[in-house]
C-alpha positions in Angstrom: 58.3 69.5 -69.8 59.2 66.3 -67.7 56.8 67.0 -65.0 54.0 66.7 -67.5 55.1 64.3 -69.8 55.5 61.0 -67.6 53.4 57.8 -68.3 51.8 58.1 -65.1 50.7 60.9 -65.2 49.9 61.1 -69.4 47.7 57.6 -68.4 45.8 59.6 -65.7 45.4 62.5 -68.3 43.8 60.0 -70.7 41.3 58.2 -68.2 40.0 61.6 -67.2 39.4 62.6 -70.7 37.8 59.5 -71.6 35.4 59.4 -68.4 34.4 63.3 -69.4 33.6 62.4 -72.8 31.5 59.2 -71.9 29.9 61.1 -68.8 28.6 64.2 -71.3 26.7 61.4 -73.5 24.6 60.8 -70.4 23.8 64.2 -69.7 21.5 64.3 -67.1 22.3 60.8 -65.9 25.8 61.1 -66.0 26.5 61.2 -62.2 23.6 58.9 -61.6 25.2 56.2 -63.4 28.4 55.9 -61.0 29.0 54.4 -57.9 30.0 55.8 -55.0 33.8 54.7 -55.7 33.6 55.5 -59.0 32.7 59.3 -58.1 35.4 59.0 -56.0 37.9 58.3 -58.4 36.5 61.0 -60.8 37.1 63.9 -58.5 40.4 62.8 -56.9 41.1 63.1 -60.8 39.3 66.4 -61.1 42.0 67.8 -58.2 44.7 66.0 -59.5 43.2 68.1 -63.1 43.3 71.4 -61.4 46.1 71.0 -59.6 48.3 70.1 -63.0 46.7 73.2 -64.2 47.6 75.5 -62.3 51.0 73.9 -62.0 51.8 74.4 -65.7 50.4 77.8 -65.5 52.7 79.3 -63.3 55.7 77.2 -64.6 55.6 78.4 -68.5 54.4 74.8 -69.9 53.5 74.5 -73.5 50.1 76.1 -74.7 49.3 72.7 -75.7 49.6 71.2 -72.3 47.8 74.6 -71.1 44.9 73.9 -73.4 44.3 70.4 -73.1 44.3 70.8 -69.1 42.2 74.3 -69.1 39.5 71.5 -71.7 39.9 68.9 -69.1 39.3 71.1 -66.2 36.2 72.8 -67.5 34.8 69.5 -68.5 35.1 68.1 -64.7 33.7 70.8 -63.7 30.3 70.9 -65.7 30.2 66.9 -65.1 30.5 67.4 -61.4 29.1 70.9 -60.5 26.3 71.0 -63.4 25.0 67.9 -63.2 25.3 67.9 -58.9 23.4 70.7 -58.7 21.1 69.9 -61.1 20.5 65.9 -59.8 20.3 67.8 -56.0 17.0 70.1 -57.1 15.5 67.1 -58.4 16.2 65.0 -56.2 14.9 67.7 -53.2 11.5 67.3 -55.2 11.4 63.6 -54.3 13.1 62.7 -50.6 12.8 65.8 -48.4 15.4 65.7 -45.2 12.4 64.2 -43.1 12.9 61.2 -45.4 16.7 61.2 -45.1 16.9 61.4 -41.4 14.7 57.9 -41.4 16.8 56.2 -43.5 20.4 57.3 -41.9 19.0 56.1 -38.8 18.1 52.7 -40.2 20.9 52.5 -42.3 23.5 52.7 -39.4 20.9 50.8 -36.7 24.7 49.4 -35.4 25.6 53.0 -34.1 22.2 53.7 -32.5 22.5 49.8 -30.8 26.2 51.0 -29.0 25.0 54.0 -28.7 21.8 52.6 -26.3 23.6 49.9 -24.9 25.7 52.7 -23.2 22.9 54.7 -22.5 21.0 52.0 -20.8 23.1 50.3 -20.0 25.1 52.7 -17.4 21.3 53.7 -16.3 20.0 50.1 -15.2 23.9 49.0 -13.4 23.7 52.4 -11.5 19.6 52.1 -10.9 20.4 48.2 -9.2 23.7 49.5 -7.5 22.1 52.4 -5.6 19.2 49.5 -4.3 21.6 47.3 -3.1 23.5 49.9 -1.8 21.7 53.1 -0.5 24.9 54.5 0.7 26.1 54.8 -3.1 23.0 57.5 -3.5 24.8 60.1 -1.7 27.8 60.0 -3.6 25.6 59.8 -7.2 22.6 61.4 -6.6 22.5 65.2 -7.7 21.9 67.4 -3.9 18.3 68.6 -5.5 16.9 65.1 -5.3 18.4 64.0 -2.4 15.4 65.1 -0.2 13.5 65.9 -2.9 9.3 66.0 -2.1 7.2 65.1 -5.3 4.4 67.3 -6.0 1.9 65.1 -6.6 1.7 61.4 -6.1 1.6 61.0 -9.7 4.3 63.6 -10.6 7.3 65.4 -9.4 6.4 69.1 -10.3 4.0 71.4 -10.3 4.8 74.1 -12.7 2.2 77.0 -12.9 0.8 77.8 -16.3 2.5 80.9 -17.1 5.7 79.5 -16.1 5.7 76.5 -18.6 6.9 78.7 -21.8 9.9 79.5 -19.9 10.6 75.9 -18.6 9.9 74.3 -21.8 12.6 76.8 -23.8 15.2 76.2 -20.8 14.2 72.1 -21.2 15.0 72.4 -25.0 18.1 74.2 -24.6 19.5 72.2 -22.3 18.4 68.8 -24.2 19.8 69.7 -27.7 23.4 70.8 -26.0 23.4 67.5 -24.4 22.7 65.9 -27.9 25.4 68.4 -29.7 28.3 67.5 -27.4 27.4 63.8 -27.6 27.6 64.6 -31.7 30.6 66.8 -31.6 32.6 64.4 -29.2 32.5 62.0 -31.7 35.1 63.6 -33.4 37.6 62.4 -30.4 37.1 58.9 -31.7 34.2 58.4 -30.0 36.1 58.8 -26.4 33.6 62.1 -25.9 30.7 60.3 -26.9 30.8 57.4 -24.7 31.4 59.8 -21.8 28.5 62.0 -22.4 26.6 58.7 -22.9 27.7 56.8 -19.7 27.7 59.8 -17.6 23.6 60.8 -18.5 23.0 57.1 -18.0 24.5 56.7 -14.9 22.8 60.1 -14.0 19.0 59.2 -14.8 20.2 55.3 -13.1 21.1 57.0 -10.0 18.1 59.3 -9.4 15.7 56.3 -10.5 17.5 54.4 -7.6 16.9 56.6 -4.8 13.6 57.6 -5.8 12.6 54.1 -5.5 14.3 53.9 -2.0 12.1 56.6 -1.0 9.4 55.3 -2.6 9.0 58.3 -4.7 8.4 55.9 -8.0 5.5 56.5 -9.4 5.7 59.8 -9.6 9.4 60.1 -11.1 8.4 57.9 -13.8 4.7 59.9 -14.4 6.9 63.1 -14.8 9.0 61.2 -17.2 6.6 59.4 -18.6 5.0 62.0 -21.3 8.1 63.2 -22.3 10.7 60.6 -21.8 10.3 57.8 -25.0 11.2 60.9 -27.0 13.9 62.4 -25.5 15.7 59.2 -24.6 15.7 58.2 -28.0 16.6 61.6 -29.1 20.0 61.4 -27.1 20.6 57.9 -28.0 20.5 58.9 -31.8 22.7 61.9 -30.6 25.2 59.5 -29.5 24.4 57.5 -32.6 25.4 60.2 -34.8 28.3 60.8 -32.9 29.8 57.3 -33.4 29.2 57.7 -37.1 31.9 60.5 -37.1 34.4 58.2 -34.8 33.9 55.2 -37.1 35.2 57.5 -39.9 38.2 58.0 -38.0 38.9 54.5 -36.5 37.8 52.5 -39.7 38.1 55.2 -42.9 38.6 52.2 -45.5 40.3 52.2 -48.8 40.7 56.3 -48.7 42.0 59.1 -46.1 40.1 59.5 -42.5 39.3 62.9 -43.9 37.5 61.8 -47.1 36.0 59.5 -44.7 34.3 62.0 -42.3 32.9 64.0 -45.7 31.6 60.8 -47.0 29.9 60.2 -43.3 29.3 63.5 -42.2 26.4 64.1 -44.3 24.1 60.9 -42.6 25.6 62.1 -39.1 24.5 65.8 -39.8 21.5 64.7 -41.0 20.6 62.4 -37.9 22.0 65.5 -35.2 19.3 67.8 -37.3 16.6 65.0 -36.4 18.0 64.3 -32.6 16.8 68.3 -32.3 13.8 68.2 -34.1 12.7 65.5 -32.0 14.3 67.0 -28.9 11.9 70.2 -29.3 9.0 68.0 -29.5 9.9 66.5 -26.5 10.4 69.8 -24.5 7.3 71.1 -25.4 5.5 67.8 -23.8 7.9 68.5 -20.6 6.8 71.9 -20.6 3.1 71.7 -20.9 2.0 68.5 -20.6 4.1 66.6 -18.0 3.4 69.0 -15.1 -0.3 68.9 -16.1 -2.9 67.5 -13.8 -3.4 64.5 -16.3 -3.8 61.2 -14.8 -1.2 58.3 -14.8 -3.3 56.1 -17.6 -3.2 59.6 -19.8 0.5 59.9 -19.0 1.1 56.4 -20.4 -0.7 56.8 -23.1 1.2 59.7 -24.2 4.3 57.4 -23.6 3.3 54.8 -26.1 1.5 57.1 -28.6 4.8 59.3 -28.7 6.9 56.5 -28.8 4.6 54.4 -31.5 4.7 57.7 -33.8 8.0 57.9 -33.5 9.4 54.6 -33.9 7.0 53.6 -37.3 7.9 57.0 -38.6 12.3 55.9 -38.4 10.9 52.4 -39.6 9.1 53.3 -42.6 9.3 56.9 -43.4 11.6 57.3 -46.9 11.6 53.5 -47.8 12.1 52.7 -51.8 13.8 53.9 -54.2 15.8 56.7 -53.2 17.1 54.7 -49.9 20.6 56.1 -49.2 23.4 54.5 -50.9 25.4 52.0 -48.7 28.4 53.1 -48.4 28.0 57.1 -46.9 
């Protein structure tokens, strides 16, 4: 039949059977030996395989055609399937997830960078802005903290003990949704994700203003404190993640922005996973131990020993050979 028996399509026929035949040699390496574009190529041909098949299935073709398409397909499908699943057990055995959420975060360090200079950024205009002009605090400034009374000198609450389960659950909650729609949003090119980002910045800038006006310092930053290196990193990766999914879209490369978000998607998922590991960690500090009766030295302590653990482990955890590859 014509449809099947054009040089363009015969050629792709031939570079598929070819690849099969020198991928099954390898066996267990076969997949390990490719690139990233190369395995690209191979299962756009696998589709474009399948899709002939069932094609000259349900138009009568040949038995010939039939055969050699139903050999092809089958082939592609143990090379791609049997050795993937095979290559993803053994690999499971030598870089856990722990490992893999390290190196996505180092591998896109450009995403986390925008992603704090945001963040930050938005905090520290709207912190300087609010000193210079008090008047600014009433518009900004949430109506909770606008007369708010610290607790202590050395912290804002004072959360009795039996209450601290509940406000640590509620804490996490509200964290990782924060972190989820700064993830998700990235899927509006990155518009979201900015917003979410600029908006929480401004938000901790403006009550970090006025507290200072009041002179309510010290004991704004020894609530945050304990808890805060965490969690602020947390969202910044959240946003981090997020800009992964909207470079996918605005930059996709030499294939579709929907092969782009699969190729992506995994490091993003991967560092959103983290952002709420890390997230529960750091409500269960603001649960327990920022409200504590612990002194300010303690508190920053706790600051840098968090923050130290934290930042070696996204240095160095998952470094050799098994890095990610460079291109997902």
């Amino acid at each position: 039949m014509e449809t099947f028996e054009g040089k363009e399509k015969q050629e792709l026929w031939r570079r598929f059977e070819k690849a099969t035949e020198r991928l099954k040699k390898r066996r267990k390496k076969s997949l390990q030996a490719l690139s990233e574009s190369e395995l690209m190529d191979l299962l756009d041909q696998y589709q474009s395989i399948t899709a002939d098949l069932a094609r000259a299935r349900s138009l009568g073709a040949p038995h010939t055609i039939v055969d050699r398409l139903n050999r092809m397909a089958v082939a592609g499908h143990i090379i791609l399937y049997g050795c993937a699943a095979k290559t993803s057990r053994n690999e499971s055995t030598r870089s856990t997830w722990w490992h893999a959420f390290a190196r996505a975060v180092r591998k896109h360090i450009w995403a986390l960078g925008l992603s704090s200079i945001l963040f930050y950024g938005a905090a520290v205009v709207v912190y300087f802005s609010v000193l210079n002009n008090p008047q600014l605090g009433f518009d900004l400034v949430p109506d909770e903290f606008l007369h708010f009374n610290p607790a202590k000198e050395d912290n804002m609450h004072d959360i009795p003990s039996l209450s601290r389960p509940i406000a640590a659950s509620r804490i996490m909650s509200n964290n990782i949704q924060v972190s989820l729609l700064a993830f998700g949003m990235g899927l509006t090119a990155g518009i979201g994700t900015v917003s979410i980002l600029i908006f929480n910045g401004m938000h901790l800038g403006a009550i970090a203003g006025w507290f200072a006006i009041q002179g309510n310092s010290r004991a704004l930053w020894g609530w945050i404190m304990p808890h805060g290196g965490v969690e602020l990193l947390a969202i910044s990766l959240a946003g981090a993640a997020g800009f992964l999914l909207a470079k996918a879209i605005y930059c996709p490369g030499q294939v579709s922005r929907r092969t782009a978000l699969k190729q992506i998607g995994r490091s993003a998922l991967v560092m959103e996973v983290g952002v709420m590991v890390m997230l529960v960690f750091a409500g269960l500090i603001e649960g327990f131990v920022s409200p504590s009766a612990i002194g300010y030295p303690v508190r920053i302590a706790v600051l840098a020993t968090t923050l130290t653990i934290w930042i070696s482990y996204l240095a160095l955890a998952g470094r050799g050979k098994y890095e990610l590859g460079t291109n997902d």
